[in-house]
N, C-alpha and C positions, 0 to 999 in steps of 0.2 A: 364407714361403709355400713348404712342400715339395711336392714334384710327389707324394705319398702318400695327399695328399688326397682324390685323385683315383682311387684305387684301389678294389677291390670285386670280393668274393667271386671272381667270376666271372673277372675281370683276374687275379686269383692261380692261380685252379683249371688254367687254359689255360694259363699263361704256363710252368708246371711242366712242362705235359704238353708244351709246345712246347720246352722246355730241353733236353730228352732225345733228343728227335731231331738224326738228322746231317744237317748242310748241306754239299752236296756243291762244297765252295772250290776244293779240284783242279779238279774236275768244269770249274766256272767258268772258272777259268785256260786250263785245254788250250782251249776254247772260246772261247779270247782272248775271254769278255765282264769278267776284270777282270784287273789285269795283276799280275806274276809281287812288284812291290814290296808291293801290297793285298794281295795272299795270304799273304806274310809278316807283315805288321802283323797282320791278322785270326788267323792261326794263334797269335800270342804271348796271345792274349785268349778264346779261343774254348775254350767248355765248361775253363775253370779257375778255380779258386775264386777268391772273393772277395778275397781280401787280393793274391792277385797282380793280378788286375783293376785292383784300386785302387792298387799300384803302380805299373803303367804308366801309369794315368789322368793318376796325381799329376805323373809327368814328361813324358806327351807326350797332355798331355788335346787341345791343339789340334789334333795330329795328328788323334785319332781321333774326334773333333767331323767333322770335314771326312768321314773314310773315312766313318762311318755313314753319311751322313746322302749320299754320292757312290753309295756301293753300292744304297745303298733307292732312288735317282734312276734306278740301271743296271738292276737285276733284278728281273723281275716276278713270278717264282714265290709264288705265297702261304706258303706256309711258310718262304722264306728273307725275305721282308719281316714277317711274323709274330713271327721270330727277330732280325729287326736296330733294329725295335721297341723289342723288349725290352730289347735291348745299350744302347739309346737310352737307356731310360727307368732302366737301372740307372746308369748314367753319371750321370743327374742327382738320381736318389735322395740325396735327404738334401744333396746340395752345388751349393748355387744358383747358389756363382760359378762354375759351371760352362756356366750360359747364356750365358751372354755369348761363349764359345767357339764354342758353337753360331751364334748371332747373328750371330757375326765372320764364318762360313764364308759369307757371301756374298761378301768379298773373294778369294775363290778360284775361286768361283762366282756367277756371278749369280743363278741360280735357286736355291741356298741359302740360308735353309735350308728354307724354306714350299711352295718346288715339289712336292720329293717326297712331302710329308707331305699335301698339298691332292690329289694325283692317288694316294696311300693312300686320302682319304676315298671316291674314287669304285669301290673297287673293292665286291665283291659280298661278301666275309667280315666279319663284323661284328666279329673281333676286329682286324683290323688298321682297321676303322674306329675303333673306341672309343681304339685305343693311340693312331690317327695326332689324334684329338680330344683326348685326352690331354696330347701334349706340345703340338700348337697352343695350349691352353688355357693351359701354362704362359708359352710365349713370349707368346702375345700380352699378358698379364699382365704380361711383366716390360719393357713397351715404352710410352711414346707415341710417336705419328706428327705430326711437321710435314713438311708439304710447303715446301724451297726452291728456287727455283728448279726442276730436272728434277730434285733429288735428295729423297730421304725419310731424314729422320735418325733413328735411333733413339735415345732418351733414357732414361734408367733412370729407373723410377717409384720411389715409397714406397708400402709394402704397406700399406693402409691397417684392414684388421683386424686385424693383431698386432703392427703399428708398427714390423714389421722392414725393412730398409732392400737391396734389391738390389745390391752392388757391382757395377758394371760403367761399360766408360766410352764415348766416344761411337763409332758406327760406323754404315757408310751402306750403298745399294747403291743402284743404276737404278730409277726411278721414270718414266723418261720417257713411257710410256704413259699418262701418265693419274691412273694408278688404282693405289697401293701393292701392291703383290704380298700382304704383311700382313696387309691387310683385307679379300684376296677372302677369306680365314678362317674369316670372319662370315659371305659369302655361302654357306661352303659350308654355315657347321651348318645355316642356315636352310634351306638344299634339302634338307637330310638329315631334317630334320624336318617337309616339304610333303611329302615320300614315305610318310607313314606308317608309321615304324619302329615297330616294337617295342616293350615296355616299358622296357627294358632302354638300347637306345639313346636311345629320349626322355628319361631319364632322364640319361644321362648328359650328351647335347648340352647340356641344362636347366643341368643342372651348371654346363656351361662360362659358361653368358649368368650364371649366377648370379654365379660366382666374379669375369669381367668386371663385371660392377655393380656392384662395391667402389668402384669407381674415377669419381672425382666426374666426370673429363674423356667417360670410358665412356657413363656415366649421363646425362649430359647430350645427346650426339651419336648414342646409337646407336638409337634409335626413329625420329630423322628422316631418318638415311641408309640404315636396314634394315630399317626398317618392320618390327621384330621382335614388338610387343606385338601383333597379331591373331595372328601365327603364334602366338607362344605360348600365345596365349586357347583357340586353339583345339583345340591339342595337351592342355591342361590341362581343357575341357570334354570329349574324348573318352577320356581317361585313365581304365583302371578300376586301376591301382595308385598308392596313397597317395603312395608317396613322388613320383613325375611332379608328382601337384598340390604338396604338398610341395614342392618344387623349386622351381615356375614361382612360388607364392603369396610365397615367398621373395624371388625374382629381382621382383617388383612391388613388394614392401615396399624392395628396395634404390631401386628406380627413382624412386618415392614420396619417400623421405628425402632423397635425394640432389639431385632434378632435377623438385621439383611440378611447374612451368609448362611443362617439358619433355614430361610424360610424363600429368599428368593428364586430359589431354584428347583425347588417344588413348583411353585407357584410360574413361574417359566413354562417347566413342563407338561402342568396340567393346563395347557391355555388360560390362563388367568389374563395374560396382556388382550387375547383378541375380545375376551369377556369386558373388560373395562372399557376398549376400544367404542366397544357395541354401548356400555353404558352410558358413556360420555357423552353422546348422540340421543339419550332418549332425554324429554322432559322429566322433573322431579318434582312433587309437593315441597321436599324435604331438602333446605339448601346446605344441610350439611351431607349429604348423601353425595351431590356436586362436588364439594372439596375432597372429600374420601377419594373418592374417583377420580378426579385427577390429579391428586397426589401417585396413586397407585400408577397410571398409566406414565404418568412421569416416571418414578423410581423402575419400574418393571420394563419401559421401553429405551432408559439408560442402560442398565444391566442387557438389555438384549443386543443395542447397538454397539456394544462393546465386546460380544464374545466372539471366538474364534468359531469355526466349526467344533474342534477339539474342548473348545472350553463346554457348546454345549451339547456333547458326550460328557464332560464330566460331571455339567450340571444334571442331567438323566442319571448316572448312575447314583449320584448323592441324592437324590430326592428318591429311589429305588425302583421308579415305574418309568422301567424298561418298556419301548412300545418298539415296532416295527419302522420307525423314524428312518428317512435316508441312509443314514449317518451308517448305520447295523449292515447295510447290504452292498456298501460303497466301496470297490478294491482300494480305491484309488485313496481313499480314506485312508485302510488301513496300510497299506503300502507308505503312506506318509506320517504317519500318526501310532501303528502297534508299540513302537520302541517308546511309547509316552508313557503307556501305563508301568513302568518302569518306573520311571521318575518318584524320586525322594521314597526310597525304599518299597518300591512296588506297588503305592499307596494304591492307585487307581486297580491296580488286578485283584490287590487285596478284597477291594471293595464291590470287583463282581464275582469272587468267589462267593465272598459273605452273602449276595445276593443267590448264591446258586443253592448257598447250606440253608438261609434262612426263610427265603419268598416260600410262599403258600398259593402265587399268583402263575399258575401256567403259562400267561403271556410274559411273565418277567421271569420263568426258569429256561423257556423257550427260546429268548433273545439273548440269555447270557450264557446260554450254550454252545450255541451260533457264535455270541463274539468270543469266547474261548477259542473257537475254531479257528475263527478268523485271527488271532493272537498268536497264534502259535504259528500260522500256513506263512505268514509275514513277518514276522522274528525270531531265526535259525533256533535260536539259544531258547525260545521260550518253554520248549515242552519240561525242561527241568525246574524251573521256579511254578509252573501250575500244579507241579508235580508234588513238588517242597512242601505247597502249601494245600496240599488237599484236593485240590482242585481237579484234576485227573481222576479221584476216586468216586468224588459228587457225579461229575457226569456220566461215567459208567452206571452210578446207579440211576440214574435218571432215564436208562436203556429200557427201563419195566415201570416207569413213570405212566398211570393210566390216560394220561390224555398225552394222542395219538403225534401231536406237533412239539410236544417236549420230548417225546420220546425219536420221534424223526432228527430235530437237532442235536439230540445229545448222540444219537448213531452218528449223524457227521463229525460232530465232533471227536468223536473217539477215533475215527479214522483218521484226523489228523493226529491225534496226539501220537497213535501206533504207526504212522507210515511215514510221519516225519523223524530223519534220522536223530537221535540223541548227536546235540552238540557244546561241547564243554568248552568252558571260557580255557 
């Protein structure tokens, strides 16, 4: 997996224009923002050819893993981050074990190597966003995440498209927050892509979820913790350039092969089948965009021709986006179907409680307060297992819930939970 892949016209065109200009490192230094040892290092490397680059790399690549990636953390100017970038990305051009160098610099820093590269994505120039999407894309790539204890290890993967194998060996950093540094990552392409970039940029973010998708561990976890497939759906229905849909139709076929059960019922839900439908129908430049596509409309109109009603209720509530669907307003529904979410230890009520403690989404606290309702008004015994499990306490609070239709349903709901009598096995 070369970091090359990742490259394009336009990454070249800039990167030229950006090599020529001077970065003022004196400048820096008298202005003590880096100190007099960095300006040396940086001077031995800066605007000289190739081959001596690559001989300093070869004997002090950790040194300058660390400097890049400390400099890009210090200074804000866009064209000295534009430039250190690129120092970045020629560094790992072509030599993988070179990650790992990188990866390391969080033993010097805690906030390396993902801080400076995650607060590049937020800046306003789209080329230091795409370089700083760029190299995320390779690291995140060349890593899983286990959480032990406070710490998060990183582990060298296998490239699973060209069976090449990453050298690197184990190394850690501060995790104690929570939440991997690593995989804010993810959060960021996905805000990068709710803003409505570009062609250019969708494109590229696209890129990254796609290259990520290789990876079976990827494939499997990253729809349920990033809710990435409506984002995408959506970036690829307002897409008027090929390669964007190209891209996203890609990243669904890996999701698809990889992780059905994971991914199909998202993808269900957010109309992804009437989208391929509509795809399949248009001309392509690109004949691989044709096979994507009707692989997907195959796989997605199997699964659809096979579910029950009840099955897809269960595939809405596993994918979490809850919408105003038939299915929520149907007696006739629940009068044949309440006693299901019962089944195999209450898994399904489990799971639109979880939905009522953890959405941030009005339309989905709204609908699963409503089917609480409807759960209980049509199975005598239910008001005590909603009860057991929390559930009765969520939609009370959801009574002062500021938006006006989550707060209407959870009143109906509580009126069932209070006026239907307690009935015990």
């Amino acid at each position: 997996m070369s970091i090359s892949l990742l490259s394009s016209a336009y990454l070249e065109e800039n990167s030229a224009r950006i090599r020529s200009k001077l970065v003022p490192w004196e400048g820096y230094q008298r202005a003590e923002l880096i100190t007099s040892e960095e300006l040396a290092y940086i001077k031995k490397i800066d605007r000289q050819p190739k081959p001596k680059c690559e001989a300093v790399l070869l004997s002090e690549g950790r040194t300058y893993a660390v400097l890049y990636l400390s400099l890009l953390k210090k200074l804000q100017r866009v064209d000295t981050m534009q430039y250190l970038l690129i120092l970045i990305t020629d560094a790992l051009q072509d030599h993988d074990e070179r990650i790992l160098l990188f990866l390391r610099a969080s033993e010097e820093d805690p906030d390396l190597p993902y801080a400076p590269l995650l607060r590049a994505l937020e800046t306003q120039d789209e080329f230091v966003q795409l370089k700083a999407a760029q190299i995320l894309t390779v690291f995140l790539r060349s890593v899983e995440i286990y959480n032990v204890s406070n710490r998060c290890y990183l582990v060298p993967i296998q490239g699973k498209k060209s069976g090449e194998h990453l050298t690197s060996s184990l190394g850690k950093y501060n995790a104690s927050s929570g939440v991997p540094r690593v995989l804010i990552g993810v959060y960021s392409f996905i805000d990068i892509l709710k803003r409505n970039p570009g062609p250019q940029m969708s494109y590229q973010v696209a890129f990254c979820f796609w290259l990520l998708s290789f990876e079976q561990n990827i494939s499997e976890q990253i729809n349920k913790k990033y809710d990435v497939i409506p984002v995408l759906v959506e970036v690829a229905q307002n897409a008027v350039k090929e390669k964007v849909i190209r891209v996203i139709v890609a990243t669904f076929r890996n999701l698809v092969s990889k992780a059905p059960a994971e991914n199909l019922p998202a993808m269900l839900v957010c109309q992804v089948l009437p989208f391929v439908k509509n795809l399949a129908g248009r001309k392509w430049s690109d004949e691989d965009i044709i096979e994507d596509v009707t692989f997907l409309r195959d796989e997605l109109n199997a699964r659809f021709q096979s579910l029950t009603t009840y099955d897809e209720y269960v595939s809405e509530l596993a994918s979490g986006h809850l919408s105003w669907s038939p299915v929520h307003e149907s007696d006739d529904f629940w009068k044949e179907n309440a006693t299901r979410l019962n089944e195999n230890d209450y898994e399904q009520l489990k799971i639109l409680i979880k939905l009522l403690k953890e959405s941030a989404d009005p339309l989905v606290l709204a609908v699963a307060a409503h089917d609480i309702g409807q759960y209980v008004k049509h199975y005598e015994r239910g008001k005590k297992p909603v009860a057991d499990l929390s559930g009765k306490t969520r939609v009370m609070e959801l009574m002062t819930h500021p938006n006006s239709d989550v707060r209407y349903h959870a009143l109906l709901s509580v009126q069932q939970l209070v006026s239907q009598p307690w009935v015990t096995v």
